[in-house]
FIGU-204067 format. One record per atom (N, C-alpha, C, O): residue in three letters; x, y, z. Coordinates in steps of 0.1 Angstrom, whole numbers, plus 5000, padded with zeros to 4 digits. Example, Ala and Ser with C-alpha at 12.3 -4.5 7.8 and 13.67 -1.06 7.14 Angstrom:
BEGIN
ALA513249435078ALA512349555078ALA513249675078ALA514249675085SER512849785071SER513749895071SER512950005079SER513450115080
***
This chain:
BEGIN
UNK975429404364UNK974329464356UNK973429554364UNK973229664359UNK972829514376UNK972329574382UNK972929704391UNK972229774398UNK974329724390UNK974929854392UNK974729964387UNK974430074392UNK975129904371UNK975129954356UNK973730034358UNK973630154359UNK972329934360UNK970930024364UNK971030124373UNK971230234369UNK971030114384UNK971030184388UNK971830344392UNK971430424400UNK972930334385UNK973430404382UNK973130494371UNK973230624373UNK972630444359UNK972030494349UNK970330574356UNK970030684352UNK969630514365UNK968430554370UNK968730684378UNK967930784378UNK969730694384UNK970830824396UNK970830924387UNK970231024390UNK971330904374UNK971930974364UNK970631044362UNK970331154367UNK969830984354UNK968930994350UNK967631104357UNK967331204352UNK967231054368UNK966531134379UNK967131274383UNK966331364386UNK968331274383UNK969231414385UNK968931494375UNK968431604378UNK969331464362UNK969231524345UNK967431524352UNK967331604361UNK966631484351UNK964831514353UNK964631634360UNK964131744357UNK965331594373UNK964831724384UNK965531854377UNK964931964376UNK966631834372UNK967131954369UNK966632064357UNK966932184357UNK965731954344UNK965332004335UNK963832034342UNK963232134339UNK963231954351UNK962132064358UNK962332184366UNK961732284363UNK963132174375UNK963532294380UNK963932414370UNK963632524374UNK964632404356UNK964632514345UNK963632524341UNK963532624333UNK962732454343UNK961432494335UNK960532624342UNK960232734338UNK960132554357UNK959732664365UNK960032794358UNK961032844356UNK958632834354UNK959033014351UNK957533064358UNK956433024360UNK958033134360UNK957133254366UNK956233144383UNK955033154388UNK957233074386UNK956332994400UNK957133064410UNK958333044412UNK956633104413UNK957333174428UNK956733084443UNK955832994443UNK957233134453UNK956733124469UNK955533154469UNK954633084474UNK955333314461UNK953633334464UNK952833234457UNK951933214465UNK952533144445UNK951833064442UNK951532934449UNK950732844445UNK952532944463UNK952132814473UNK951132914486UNK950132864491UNK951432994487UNK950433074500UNK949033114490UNK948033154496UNK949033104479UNK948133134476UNK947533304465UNK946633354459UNK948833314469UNK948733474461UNK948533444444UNK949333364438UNK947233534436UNK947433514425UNK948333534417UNK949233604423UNK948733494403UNK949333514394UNK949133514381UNK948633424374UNK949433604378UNK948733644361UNK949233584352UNK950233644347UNK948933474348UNK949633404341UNK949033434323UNK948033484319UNK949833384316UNK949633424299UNK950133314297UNK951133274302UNK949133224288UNK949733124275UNK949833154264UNK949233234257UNK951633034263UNK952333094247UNK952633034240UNK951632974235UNK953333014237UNK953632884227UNK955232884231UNK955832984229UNK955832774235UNK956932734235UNK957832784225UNK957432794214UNK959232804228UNK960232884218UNK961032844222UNK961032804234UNK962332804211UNK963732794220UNK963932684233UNK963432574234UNK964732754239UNK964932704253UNK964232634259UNK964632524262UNK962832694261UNK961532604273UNK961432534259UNK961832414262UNK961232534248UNK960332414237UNK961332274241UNK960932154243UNK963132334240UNK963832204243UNK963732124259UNK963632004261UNK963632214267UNK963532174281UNK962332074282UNK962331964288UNK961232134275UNK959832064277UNK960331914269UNK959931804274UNK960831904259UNK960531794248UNK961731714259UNK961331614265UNK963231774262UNK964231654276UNK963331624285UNK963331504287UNK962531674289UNK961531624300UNK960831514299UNK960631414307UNK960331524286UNK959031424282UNK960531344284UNK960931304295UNK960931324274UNK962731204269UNK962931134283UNK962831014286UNK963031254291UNK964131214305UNK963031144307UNK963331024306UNK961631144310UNK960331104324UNK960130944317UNK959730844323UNK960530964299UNK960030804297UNK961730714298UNK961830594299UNK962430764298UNK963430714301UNK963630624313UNK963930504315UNK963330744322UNK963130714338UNK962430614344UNK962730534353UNK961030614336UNK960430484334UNK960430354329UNK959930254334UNK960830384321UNK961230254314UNK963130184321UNK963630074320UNK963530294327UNK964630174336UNK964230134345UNK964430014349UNK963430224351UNK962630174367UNK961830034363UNK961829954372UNK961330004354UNK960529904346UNK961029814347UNK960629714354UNK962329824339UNK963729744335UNK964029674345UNK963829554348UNK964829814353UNK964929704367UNK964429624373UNK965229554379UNK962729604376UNK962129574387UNK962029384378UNK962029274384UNK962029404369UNK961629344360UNK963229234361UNK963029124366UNK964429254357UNK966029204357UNK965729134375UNK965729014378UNK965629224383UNK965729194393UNK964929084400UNK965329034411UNK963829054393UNK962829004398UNK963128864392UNK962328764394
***
């Protein structure tokens, strides 16, 4: 059972990083040195609206096995 977890948590955290990493738009190198960026708010469309809503899904998912786990194991 505890394989089964953690395997699902692997899974899980990979599908996260990867739907944050598509999200990144417009973050470049310069927004860590400090260079500005002109940023515009919009309203989600499409693509980022789905990315954003797997995110939320994936992050309570993620939590609630991590939860799971500590909790079976304990």
């Amino acid at each position: 059972m505890e394989t089964l977890l953690d395997i699902a948590i692997i899974i899980t955290s990979i599908a996260l990083v990867a739907t944050i990493l598509l999200q990144s738009k417009q973050a470049g190198l310069g927004g860590i040195g400090g260079a500005e960026v002109a940023t515009t708010f919009s309203t989600r469309r499409g693509l980022e609206k789905t990315l954003f809503r797997a995110t939320i899904v994936l992050s309570l998912v993620f939590f609630s096995l991590a939860i799971y786990t500590v909790y079976v194991s304990g």
